[in-house]
C-alpha positions as CSV (number, residue, x, y, z in Angstrom):
1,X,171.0,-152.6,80.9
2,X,168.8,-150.7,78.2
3,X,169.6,-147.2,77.1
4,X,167.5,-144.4,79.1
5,X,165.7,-143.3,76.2
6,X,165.6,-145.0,72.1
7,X,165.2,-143.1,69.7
8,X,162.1,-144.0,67.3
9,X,159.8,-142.3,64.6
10,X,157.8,-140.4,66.8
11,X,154.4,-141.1,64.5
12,X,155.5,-144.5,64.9
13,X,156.0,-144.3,68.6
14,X,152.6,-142.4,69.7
15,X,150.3,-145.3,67.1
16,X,152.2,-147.9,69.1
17,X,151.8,-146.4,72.7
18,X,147.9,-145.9,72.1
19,X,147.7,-149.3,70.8
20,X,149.6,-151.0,73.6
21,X,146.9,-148.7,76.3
22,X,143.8,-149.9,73.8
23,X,145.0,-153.5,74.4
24,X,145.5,-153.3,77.8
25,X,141.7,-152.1,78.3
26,X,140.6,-154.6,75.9
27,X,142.3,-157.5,77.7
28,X,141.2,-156.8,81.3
29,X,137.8,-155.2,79.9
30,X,136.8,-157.9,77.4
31,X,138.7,-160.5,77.9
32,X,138.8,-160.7,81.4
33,X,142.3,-161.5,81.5
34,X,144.4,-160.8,85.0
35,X,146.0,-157.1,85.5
36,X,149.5,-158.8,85.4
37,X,148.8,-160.6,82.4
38,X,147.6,-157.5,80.1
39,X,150.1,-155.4,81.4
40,X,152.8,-157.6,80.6
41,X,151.7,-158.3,77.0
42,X,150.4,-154.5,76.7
43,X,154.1,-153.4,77.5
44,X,156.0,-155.5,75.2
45,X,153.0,-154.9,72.2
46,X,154.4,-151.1,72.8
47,X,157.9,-151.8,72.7
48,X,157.8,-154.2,69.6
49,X,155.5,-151.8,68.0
50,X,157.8,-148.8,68.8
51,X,160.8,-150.9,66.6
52,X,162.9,-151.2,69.5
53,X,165.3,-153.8,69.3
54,X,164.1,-157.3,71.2
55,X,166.9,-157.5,73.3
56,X,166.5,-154.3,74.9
57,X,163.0,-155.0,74.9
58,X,163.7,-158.2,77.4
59,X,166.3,-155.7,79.4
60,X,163.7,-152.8,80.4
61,X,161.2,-155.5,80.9
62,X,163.6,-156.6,83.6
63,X,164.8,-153.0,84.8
64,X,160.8,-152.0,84.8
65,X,160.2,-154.9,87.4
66,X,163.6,-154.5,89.5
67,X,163.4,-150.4,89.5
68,X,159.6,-150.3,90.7
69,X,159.8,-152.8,93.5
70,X,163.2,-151.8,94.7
71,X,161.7,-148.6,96.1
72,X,158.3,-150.3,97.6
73,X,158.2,-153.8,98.1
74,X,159.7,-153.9,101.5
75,X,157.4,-151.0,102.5
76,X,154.4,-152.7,101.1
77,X,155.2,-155.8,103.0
78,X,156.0,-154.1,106.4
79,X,153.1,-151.9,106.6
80,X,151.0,-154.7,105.7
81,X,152.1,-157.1,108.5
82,X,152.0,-153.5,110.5
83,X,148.4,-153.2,110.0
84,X,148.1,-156.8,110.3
85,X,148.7,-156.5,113.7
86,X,146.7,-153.0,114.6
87,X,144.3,-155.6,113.2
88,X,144.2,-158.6,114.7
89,X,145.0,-157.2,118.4
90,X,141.2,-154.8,118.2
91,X,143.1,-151.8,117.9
92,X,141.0,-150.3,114.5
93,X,138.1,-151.0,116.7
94,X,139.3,-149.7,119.9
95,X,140.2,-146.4,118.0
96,X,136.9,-146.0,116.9
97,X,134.9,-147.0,119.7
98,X,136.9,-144.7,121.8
99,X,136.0,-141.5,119.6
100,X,132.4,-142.7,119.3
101,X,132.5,-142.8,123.0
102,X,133.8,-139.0,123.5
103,X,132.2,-137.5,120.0
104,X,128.9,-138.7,121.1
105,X,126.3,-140.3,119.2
106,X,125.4,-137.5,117.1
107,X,128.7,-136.8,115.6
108,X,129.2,-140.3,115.5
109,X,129.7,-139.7,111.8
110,X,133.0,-137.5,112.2
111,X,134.3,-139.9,114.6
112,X,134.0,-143.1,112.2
113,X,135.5,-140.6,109.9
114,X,138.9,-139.7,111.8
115,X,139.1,-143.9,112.8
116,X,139.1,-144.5,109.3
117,X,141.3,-142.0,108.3
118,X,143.8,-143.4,111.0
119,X,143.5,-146.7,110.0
120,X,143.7,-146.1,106.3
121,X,147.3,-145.6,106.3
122,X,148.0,-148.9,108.0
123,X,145.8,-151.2,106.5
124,X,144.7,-152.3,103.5
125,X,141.2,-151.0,102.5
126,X,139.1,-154.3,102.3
127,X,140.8,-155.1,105.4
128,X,139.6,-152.0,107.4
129,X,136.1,-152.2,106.1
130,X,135.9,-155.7,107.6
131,X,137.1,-154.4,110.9
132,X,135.0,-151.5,111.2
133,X,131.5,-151.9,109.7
134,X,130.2,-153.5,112.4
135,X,130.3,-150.1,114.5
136,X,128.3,-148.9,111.5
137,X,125.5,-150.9,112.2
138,X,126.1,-150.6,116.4
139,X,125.7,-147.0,115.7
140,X,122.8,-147.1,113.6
141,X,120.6,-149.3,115.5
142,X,121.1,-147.1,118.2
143,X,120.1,-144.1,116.6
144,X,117.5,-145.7,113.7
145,X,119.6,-143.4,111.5
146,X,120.3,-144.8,107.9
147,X,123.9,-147.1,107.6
148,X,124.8,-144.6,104.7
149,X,125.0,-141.6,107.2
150,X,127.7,-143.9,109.5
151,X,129.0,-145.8,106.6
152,X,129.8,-143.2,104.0
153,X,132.3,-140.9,106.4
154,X,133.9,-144.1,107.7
155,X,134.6,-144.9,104.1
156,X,135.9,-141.8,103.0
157,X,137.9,-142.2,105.9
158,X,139.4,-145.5,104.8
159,X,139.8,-144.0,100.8
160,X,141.7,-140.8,102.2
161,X,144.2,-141.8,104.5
162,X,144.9,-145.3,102.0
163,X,145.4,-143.0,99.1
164,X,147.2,-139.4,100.2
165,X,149.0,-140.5,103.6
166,X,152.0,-143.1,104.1
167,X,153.0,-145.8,104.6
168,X,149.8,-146.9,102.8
169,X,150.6,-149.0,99.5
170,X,149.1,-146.3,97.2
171,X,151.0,-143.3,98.5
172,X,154.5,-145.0,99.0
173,X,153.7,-146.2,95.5
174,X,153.3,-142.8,93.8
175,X,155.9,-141.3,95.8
176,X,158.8,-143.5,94.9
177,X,157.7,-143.1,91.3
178,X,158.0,-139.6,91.2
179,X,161.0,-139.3,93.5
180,X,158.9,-137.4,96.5
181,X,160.4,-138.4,99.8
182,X,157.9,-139.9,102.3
183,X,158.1,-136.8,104.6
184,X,157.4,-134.5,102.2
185,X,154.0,-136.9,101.2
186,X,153.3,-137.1,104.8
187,X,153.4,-133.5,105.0
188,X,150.9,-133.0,101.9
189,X,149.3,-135.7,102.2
190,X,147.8,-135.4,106.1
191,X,145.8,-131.7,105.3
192,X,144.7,-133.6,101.7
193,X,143.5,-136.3,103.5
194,X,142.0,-134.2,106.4
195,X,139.9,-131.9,103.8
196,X,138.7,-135.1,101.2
197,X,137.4,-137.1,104.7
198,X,135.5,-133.8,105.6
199,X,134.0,-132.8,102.2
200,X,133.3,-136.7,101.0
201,X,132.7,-138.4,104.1
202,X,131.2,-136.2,107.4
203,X,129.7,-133.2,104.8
204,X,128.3,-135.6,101.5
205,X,127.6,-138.5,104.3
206,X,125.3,-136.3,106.6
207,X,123.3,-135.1,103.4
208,X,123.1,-138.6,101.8
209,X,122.6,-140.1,105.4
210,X,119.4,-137.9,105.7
211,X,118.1,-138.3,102.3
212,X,118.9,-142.0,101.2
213,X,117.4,-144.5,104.4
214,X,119.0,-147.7,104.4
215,X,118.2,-150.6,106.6
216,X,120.6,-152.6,109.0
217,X,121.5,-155.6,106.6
218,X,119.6,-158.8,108.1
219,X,122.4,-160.3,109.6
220,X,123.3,-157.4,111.7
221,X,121.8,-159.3,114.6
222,X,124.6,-162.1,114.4
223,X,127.3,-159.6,114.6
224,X,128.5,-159.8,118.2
225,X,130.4,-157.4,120.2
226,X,133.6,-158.4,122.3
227,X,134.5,-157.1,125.2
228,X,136.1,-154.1,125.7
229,X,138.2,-155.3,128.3
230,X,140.0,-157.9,125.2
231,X,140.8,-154.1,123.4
232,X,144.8,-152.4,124.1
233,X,144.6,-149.1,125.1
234,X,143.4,-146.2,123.1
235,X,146.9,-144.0,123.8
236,X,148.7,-147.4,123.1
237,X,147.4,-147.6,119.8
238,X,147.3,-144.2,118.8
239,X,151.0,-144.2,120.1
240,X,151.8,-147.2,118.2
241,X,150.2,-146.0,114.6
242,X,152.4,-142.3,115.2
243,X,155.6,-144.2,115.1
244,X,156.4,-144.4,111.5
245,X,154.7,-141.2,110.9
246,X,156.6,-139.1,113.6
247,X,160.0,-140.9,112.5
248,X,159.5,-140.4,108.9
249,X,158.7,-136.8,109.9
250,X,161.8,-136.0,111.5
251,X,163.5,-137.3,109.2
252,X,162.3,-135.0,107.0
253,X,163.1,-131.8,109.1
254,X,165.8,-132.7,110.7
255,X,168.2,-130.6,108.0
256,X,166.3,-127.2,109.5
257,X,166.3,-128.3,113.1
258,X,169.2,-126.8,115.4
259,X,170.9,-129.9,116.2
260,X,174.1,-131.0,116.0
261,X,175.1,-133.0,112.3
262,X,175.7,-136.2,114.4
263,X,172.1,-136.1,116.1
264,X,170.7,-134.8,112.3
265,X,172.2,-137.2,110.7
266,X,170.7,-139.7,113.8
267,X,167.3,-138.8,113.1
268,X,167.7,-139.2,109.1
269,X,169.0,-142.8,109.3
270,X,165.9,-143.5,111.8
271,X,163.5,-141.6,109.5
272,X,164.3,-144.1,106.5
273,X,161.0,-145.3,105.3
274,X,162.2,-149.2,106.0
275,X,163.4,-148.6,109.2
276,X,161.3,-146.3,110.9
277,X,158.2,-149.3,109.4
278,X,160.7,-152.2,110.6
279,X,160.3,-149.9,114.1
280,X,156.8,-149.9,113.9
281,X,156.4,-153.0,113.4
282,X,158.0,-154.5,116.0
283,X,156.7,-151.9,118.1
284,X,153.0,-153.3,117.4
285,X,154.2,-156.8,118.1
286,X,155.6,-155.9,121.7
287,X,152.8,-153.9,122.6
288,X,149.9,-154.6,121.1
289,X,151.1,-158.9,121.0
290,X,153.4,-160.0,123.3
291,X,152.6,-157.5,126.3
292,X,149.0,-158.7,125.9
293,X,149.4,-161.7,126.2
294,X,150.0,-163.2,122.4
295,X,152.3,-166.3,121.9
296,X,155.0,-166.0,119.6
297,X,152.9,-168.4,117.4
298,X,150.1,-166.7,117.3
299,X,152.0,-163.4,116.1
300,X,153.8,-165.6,113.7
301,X,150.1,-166.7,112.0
302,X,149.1,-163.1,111.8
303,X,152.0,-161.7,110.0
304,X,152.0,-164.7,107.8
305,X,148.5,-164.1,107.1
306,X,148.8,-160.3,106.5
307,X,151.4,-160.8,104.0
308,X,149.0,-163.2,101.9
309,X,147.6,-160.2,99.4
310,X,150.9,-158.4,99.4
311,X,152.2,-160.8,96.6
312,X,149.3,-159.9,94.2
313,X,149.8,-156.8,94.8
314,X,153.4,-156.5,94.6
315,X,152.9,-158.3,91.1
316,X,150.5,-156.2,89.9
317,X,152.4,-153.0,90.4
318,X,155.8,-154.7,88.9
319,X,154.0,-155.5,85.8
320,X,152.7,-151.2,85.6
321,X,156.3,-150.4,86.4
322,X,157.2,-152.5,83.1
323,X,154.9,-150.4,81.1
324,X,156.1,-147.1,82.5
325,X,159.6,-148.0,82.1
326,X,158.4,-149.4,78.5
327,X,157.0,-146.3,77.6
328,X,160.4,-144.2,78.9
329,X,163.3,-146.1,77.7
330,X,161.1,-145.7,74.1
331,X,160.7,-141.6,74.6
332,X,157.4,-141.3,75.1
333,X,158.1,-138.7,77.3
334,X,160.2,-136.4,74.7
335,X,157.2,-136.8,72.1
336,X,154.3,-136.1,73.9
337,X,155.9,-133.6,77.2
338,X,156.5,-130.7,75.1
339,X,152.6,-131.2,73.4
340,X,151.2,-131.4,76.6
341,X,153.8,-128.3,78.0
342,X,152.1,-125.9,75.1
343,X,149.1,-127.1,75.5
344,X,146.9,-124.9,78.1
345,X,146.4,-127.9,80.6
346,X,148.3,-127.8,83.7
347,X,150.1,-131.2,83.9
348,X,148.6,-131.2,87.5
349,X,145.6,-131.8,85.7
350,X,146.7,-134.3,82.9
351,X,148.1,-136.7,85.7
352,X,144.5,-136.3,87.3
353,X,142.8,-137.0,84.0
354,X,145.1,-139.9,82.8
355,X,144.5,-141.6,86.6
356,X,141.1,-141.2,86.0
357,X,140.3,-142.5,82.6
358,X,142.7,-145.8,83.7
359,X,140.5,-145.9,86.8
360,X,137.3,-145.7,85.2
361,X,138.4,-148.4,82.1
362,X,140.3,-151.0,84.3
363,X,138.5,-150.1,87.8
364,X,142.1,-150.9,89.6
365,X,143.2,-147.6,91.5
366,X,146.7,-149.4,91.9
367,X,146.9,-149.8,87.9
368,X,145.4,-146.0,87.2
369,X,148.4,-144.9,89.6
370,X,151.2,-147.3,87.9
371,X,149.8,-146.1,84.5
372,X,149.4,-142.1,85.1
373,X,152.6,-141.8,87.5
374,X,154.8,-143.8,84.7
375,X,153.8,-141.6,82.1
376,X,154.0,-138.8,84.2
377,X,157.6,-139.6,85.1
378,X,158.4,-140.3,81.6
379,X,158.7,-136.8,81.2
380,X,161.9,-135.1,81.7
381,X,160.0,-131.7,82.5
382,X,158.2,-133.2,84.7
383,X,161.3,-134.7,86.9
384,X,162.8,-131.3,86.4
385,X,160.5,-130.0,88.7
386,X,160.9,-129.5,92.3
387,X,159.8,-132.2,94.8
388,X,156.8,-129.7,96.1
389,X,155.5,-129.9,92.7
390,X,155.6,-133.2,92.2
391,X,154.5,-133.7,95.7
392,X,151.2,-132.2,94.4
393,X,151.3,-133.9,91.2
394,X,150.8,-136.9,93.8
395,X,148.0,-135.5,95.5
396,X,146.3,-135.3,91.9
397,X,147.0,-138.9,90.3
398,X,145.9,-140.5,93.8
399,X,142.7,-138.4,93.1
400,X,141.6,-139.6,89.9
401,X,142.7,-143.4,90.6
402,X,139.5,-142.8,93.5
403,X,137.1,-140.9,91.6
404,X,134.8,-143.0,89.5
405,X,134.6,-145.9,91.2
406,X,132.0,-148.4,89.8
407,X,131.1,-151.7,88.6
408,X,134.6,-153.0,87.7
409,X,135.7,-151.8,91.0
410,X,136.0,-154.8,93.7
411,X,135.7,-151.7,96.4
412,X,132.2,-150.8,94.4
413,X,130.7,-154.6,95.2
414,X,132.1,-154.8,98.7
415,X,131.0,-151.7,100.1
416,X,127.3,-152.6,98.3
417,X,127.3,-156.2,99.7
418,X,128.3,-155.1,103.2
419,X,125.9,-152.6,103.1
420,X,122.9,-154.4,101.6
421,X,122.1,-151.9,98.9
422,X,122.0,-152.1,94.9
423,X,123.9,-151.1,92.4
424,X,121.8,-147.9,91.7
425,X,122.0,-146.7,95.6
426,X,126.0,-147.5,95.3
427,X,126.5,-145.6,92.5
428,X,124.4,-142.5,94.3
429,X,126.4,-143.4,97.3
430,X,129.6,-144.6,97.2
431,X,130.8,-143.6,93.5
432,X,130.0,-140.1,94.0
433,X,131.8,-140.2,97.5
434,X,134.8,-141.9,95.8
435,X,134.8,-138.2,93.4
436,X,134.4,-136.1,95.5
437,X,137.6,-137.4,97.3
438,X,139.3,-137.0,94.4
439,X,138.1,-134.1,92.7
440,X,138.9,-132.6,96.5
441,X,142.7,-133.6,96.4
442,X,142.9,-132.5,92.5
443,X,142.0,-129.0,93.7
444,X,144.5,-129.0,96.7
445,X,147.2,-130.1,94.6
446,X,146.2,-127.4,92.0
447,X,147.2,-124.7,94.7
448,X,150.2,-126.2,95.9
449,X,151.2,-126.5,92.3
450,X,151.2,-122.9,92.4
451,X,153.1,-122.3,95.2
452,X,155.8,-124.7,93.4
């Protein structure tokens, strides 16, 4: 395998790292070429360009790909065919119609808010804004209220609990690269996620709701609703979606609980990320399939269909983890960590910045927190710090690969489709919700930082 670290001209090494990023941007800017295609070529520009030797070139090429998916692609792939299921069985929509119910209709808002939140951590985004939209528009008939003041809390919903709060893709994917355990995410993530839903979603949505009117897109009539009767149980599901989080949890804390070593060391092993999603999982296809009537086949066709995007995705983050490794094993991180120590930035707040200016170039929030989390870790000072720190360094790269969101942002054309609006009303709308949430989770990690 390749050294940790080469040692090259430092001059040398910062003119080839800023030309690798440069090409990068160009290639998926200009070009149009595929994420996985720049990155690739981006990274080994950077390494060639550094003068390291080809061979170990080819070796951290590998190492960058087998090091970053070791950690998450079994995560990625359980929670998906997790979410799949929560999916598939109504159990998004049960969770939402249930706190619409009990909420009422005029804090219907706050109550698409805490569904989305919920279901942000289990499912992909696209996929939850497929599921739940339609109450959007049942809600808003009702009421005549604008779809913005339903829509934008249940989307700030989806954004917060899919970027701060595991077993969601992005989280588990910032966490393993800056060696935070799960629980400890969980832990930081949950109140991050609680206060960037509140601020973006029910407080920006209720003043954009009431300012911006929107109408019900004009084939709202053809959505239909099923029966509520078809839907598990509210408790079931909410049950079922607290699994991996309560296991994970006690996994955690189970060094400063008063139990005996055998039972610690019990809840530990059942804690393990894999295993406490492999729970879950199977969980959700007893309950939520098989006890309700699904056929093995027709569990078989959801996972199977759940799993479909994981691959992308899964490639997509390999090819980031080449570039970070890239930029390590050529010591990057020795160069420019002790500039950026004596400069007067917190790193909090380069992590946030580097996230940011990825997300608003490339428009890919999984590339801006490959990118900003690999250089981040490339940083021996930054490793050196405790896992609370880095916990909040976390909060703040999952912040800025939000904020910003626009046109080269998939999210920034679904949301505006779904919702029937332009570009200009999306970018009033949705982009500056997508900042707030992260602006929000910069200034929460800022003060854990200090607590550090």
């Amino acid at each position: 395998m390749a050294d940790t670290t080469f040692t090259a001209d430092p001059t040398r090494l910062m003119v080839a790292a800023a030309v690798g990023i440069v090409v990068l941007l160009v290639l998926i800017i200009k070009m149009k070429l595929h994420p996985v295609l720049s990155m690739m070529i981006s990274a080994i520009l950077i390494g060639i360009g550094a003068g390291m030797p080809l061979s170990m070139i080819s070796e951290t090429v590998e190492k960058g790909v087998g090091e970053t998916l070791q950690g998450i692609a079994l995560l990625v792939g359980l929670g998906s065919m997790f979410g799949g299921i929560l999916e598939s069985s109504g159990g998004a929509r049960v969770v939402a119609q249930t706190l619409i119910n009990r909420f009422g209709q005029k804090k219907a808002g706050a109550a698409l808010a805490i569904t989305g939140l919920v279901i942000g951590t289990t499912v992909f985004f696209e996929a939850g804004v497929v599921v739940l939209i339609p109450l959007v528009f049942s809600v808003a008939k009702q009421t005549r209220k604008s779809t913005l003041y339903y829509a934008i809390p249940l989307l700030a919903g989806l954004a917060s609990g899919y970027a701060f709060v595991p077993p969601s893709a992005a989280s588990v994917l910032v966490s393993d690269a800056l060696g935070v355990n799960l629980g400890t995410m969980i832990l930081l993530g949950v109140p991050t996620a609680i206060l960037s839903m509140t601020t973006a979603g029910i407080i920006w949505g209720r003043f954009i709701g009431n300012k911006i009117f929107t109408e019900l897109p004009q084939n709202v009539k053809e959505i239909h609703d099923e029966k509520e009767e078809t839907f598990p149980s509210f408790g079931l599901v909410l049950g079922v979606i607290l699994v991996p989080l309560v296991l994970i949890l006690c996994s955690t804390l189970a060094e400063y609980m008063p139990f005996p070593q055998e039972v610690k060391d019990g809840l530990k092993f059942l804690g393990e990320p894999f295993l406490a999603l492999t729970i879950a999982t199977l969980f959700s296809m007893y309950f939520l399939g098989i006890r309700r009537g699904m056929s093995k086949s027709q569990l078989k066709q959801i996972l199977e269909h759940s799993l479909r995007p994981v691959g992308m995705i899964l490639l997509v983050i390999a090819s980031g983890g080449v570039i970070r490794w890239m930029l390590q094993d050529s010591g990057l991180g020795n160069v420019i960590g002790p500039m950026l120590e004596n400069s007067d930035l917190p790193l909090i707040l380069v992590a946030f910045f580097i996230a940011l200016l990825v997300r608003a170039s490339v428009g890919s929030s999984i590339v801006a927190i490959t990118m900003a989390s690999g250089i981040m870790a490339s940083m021996p000072a930054v490793m050196g710090e405790n896992m609370l720190y880095r916990g909040a360094m976390c909060l703040a790269i999952c912040g800025g690969a939000t904020a910003l969101s626009h046109v080269n942002d998939a999210g920034f054309w679904l949301v505006g489709t779904f919702l029937e609006i332009d570009e200009k009303t999306t970018l009033k709308t949705w982009t500056i919700m997508e900042t707030i949430v992260g602006v929000t989770s910069l200034l929460v990690g800022l003060v854990v930082s200090m607590f550090a």
